[in-house]
Biotite code that builds the C-alpha atoms (Angstrom):
import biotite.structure as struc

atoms = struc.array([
    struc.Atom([-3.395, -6.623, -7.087], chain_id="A", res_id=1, res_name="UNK", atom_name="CA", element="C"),
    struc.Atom([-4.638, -4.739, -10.111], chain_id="A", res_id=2, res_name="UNK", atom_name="CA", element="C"),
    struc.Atom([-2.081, -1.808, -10.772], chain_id="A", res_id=3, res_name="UNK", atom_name="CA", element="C"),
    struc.Atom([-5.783, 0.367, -12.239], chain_id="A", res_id=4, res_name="UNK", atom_name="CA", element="C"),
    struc.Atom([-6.933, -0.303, -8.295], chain_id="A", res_id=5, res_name="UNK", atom_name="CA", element="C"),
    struc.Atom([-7.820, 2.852, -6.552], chain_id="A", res_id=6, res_name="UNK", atom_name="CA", element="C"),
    struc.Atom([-8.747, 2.321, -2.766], chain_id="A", res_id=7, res_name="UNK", atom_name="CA", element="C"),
    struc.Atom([-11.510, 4.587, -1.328], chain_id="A", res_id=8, res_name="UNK", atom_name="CA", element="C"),
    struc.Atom([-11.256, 3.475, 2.165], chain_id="A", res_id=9, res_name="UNK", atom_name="CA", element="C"),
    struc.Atom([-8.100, 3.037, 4.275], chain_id="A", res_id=10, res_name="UNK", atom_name="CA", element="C"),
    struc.Atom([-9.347, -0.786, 5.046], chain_id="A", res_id=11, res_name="UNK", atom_name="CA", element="C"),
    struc.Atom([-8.753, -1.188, 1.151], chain_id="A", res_id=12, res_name="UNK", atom_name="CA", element="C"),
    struc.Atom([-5.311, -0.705, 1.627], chain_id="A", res_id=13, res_name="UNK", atom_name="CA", element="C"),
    struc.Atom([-3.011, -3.457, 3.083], chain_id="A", res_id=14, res_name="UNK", atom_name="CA", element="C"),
    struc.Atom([-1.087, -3.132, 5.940], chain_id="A", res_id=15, res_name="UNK", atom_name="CA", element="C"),
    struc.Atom([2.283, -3.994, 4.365], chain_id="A", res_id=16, res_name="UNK", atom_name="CA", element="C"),
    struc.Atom([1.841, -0.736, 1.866], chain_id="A", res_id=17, res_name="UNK", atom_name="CA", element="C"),
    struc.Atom([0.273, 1.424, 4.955], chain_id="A", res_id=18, res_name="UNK", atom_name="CA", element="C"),
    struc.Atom([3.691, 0.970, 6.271], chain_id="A", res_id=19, res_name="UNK", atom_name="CA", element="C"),
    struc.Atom([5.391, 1.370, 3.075], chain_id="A", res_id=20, res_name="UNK", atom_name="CA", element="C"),
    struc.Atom([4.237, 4.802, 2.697], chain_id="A", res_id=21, res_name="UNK", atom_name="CA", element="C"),
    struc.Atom([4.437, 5.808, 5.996], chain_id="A", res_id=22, res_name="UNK", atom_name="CA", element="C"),
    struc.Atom([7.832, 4.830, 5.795], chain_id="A", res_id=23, res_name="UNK", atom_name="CA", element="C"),
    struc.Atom([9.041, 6.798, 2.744], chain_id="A", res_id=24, res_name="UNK", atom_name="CA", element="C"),
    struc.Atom([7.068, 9.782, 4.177], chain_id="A", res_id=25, res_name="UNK", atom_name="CA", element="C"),
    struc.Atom([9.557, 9.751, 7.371], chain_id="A", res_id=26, res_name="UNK", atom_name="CA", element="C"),
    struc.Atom([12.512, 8.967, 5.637], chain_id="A", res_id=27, res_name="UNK", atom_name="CA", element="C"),
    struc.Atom([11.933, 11.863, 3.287], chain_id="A", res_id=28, res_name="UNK", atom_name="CA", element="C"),
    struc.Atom([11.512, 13.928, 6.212], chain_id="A", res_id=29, res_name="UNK", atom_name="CA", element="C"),
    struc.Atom([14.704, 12.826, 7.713], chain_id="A", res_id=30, res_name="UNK", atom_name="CA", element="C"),
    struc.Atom([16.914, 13.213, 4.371], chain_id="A", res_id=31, res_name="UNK", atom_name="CA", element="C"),
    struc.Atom([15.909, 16.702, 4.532], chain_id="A", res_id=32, res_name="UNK", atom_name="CA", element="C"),
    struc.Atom([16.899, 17.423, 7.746], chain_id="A", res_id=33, res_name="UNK", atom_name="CA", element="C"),
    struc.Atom([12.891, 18.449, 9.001], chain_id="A", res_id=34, res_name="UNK", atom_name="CA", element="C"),
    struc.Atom([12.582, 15.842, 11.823], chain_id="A", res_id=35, res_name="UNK", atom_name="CA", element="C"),
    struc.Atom([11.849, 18.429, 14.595], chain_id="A", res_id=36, res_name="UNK", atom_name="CA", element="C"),
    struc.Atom([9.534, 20.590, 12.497], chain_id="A", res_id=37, res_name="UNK", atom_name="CA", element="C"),
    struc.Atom([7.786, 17.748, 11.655], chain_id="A", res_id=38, res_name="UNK", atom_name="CA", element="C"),
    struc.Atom([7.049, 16.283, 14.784], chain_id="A", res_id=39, res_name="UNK", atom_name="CA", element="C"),
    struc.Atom([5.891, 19.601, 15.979], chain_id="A", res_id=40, res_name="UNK", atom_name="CA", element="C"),
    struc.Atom([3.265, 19.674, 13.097], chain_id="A", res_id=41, res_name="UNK", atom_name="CA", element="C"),
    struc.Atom([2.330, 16.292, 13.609], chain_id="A", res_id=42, res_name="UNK", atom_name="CA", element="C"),
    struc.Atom([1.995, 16.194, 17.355], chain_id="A", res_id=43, res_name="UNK", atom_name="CA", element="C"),
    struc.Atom([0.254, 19.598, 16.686], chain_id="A", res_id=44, res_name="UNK", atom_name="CA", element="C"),
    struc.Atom([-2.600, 18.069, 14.540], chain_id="A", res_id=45, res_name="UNK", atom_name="CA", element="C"),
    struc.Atom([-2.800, 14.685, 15.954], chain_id="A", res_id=46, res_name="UNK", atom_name="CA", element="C"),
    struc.Atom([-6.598, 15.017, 17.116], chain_id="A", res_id=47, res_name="UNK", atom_name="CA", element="C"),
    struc.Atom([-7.527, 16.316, 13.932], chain_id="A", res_id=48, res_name="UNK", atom_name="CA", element="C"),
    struc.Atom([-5.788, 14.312, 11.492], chain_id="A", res_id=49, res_name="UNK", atom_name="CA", element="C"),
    struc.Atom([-9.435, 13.214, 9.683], chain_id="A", res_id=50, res_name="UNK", atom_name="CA", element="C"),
    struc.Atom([-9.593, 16.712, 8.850], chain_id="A", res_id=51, res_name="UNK", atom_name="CA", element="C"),
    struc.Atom([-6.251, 16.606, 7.482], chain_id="A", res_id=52, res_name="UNK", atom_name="CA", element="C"),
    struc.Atom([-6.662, 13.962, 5.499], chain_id="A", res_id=53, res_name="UNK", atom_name="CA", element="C"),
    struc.Atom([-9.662, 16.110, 3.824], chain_id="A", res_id=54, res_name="UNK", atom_name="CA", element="C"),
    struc.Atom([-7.716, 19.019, 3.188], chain_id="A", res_id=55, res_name="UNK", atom_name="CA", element="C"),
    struc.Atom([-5.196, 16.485, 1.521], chain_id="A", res_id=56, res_name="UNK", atom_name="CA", element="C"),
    struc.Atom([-7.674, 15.049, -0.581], chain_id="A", res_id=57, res_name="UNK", atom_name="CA", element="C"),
    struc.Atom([-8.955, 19.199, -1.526], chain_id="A", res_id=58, res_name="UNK", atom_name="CA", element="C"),
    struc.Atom([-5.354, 20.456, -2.008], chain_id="A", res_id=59, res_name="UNK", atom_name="CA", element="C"),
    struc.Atom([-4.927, 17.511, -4.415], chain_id="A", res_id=60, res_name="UNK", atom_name="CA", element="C"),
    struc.Atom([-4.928, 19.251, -7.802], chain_id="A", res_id=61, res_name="UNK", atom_name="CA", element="C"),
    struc.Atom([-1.605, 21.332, -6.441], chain_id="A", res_id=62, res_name="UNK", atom_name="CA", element="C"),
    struc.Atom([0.094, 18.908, -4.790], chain_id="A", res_id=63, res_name="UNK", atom_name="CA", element="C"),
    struc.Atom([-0.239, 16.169, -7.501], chain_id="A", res_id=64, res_name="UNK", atom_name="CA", element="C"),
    struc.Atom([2.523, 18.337, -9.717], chain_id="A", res_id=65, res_name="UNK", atom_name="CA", element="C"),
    struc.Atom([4.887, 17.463, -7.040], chain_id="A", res_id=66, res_name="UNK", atom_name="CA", element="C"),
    struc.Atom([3.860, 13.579, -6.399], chain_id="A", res_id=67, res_name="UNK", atom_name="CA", element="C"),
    struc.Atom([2.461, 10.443, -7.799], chain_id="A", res_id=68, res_name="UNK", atom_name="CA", element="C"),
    struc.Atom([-1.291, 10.473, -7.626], chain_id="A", res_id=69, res_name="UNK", atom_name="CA", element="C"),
    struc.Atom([-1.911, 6.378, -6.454], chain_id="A", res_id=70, res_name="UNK", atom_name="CA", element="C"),
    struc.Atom([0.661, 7.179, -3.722], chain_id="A", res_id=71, res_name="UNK", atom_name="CA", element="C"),
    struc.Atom([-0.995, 11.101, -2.239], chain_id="A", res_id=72, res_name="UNK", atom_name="CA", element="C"),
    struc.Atom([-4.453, 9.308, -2.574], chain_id="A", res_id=73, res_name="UNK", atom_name="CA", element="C"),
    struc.Atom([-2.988, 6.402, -0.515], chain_id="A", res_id=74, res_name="UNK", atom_name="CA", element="C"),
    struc.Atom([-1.488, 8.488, 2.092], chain_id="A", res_id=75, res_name="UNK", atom_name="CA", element="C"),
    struc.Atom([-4.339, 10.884, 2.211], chain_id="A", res_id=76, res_name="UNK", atom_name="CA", element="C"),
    struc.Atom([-6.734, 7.670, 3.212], chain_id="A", res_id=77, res_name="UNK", atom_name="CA", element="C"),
    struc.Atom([-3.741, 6.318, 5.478], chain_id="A", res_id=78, res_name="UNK", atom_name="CA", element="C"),
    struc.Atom([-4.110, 9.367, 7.737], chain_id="A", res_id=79, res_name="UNK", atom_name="CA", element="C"),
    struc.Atom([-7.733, 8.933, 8.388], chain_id="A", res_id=80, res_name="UNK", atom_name="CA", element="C"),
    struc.Atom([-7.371, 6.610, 10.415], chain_id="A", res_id=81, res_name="UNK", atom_name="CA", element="C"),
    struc.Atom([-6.842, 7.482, 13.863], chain_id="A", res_id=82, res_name="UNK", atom_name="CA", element="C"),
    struc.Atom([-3.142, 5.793, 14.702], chain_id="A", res_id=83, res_name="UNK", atom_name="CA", element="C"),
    struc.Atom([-1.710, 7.136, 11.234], chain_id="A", res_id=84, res_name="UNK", atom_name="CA", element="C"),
    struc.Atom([0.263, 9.939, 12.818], chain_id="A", res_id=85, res_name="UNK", atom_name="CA", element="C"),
    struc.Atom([1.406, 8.315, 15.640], chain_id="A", res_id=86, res_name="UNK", atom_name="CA", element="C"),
    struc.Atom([3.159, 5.770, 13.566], chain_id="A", res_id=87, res_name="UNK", atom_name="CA", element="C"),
    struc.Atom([4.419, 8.368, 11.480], chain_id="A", res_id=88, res_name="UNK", atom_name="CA", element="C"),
    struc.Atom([6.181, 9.934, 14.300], chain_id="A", res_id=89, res_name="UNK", atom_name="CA", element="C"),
    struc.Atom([7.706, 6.437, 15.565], chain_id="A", res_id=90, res_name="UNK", atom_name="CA", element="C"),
    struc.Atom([8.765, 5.990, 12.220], chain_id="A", res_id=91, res_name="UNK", atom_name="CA", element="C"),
    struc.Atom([10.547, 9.291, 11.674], chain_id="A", res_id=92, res_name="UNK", atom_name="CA", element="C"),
    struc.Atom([12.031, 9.248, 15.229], chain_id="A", res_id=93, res_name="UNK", atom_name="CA", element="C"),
    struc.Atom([13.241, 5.356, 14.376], chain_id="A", res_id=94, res_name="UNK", atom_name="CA", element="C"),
    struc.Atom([15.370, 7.278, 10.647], chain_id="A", res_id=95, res_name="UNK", atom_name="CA", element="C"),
    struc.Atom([16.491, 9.936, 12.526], chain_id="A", res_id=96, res_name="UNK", atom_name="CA", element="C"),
    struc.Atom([17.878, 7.380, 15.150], chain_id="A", res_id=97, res_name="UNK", atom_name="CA", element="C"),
    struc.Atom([19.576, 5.192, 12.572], chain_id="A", res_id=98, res_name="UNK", atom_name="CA", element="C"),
    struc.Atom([20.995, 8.412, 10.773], chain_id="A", res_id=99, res_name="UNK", atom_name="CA", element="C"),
    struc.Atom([22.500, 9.854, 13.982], chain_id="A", res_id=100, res_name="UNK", atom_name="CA", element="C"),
    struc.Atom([24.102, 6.145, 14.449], chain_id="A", res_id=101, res_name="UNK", atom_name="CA", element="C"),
    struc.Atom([25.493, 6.172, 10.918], chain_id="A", res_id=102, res_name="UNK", atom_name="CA", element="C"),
    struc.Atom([26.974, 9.824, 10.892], chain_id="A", res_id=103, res_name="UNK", atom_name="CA", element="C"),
    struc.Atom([28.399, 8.617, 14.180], chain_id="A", res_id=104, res_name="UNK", atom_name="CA", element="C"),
    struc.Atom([29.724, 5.209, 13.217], chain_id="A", res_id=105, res_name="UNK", atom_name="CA", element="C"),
    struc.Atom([31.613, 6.866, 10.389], chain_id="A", res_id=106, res_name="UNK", atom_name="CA", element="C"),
    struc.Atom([32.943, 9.700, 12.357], chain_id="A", res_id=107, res_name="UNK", atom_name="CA", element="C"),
    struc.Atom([34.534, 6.534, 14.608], chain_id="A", res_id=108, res_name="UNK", atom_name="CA", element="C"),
    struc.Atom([35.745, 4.901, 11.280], chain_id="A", res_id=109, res_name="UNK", atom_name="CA", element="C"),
    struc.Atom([37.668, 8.769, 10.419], chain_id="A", res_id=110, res_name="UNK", atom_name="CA", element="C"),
])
């Protein structure tokens, strides 16, 4: 795939990178310790999250000083599609799983 390539429809973007980013976005979320908050916000804006994928795409300009463009405009097209967030929320609840079982497999090992 041409590196230049910027999708403009979440149908453009395979299913192997939906995932991808999905999956950094939850394991972020779980390094920082902002599982529960998140799946508030999430659950909270579930049947909106078209709309939130426009006000991703308009609160671009800021956000882009803290992240890489190719992977915001990704993500922004990711969550229009209707499943996005649920898989999101799988896939944080999955990290925060696994974390809980590694804090507690070393706390055996101590």
């Amino acid at each position: 795939m041409d590196k230049s390539f910027q999708p403009v429809s979440p149908k453009e973007i395979p299913l192997e990178r939906k995932e991808e980013i999905l999956k950094k976005i939850a394991e972020n979320i779980v390094k920082r310790s902002l599982t529960a908050p998140a799946i508030m916000f999430l659950e909270s804006i579930k049947p909106m999250n078209f709309i939130s994928a426009q006000i991703m795409i308009f609160l671009e300009p800021i956000i882009l000083t803290f992240f890489n463009i190719k992977e915001y405009r990704e993500a922004s097209l990711i969550f229009e599609e209707r499943d996005s967030v649920e898989k999101l929320i799988r896939y944080i609840e999955d990290f925060e799983n696994q974390h809980k079982r590694n804090k507690k497999d070393i706390k055996e090992d101590k």
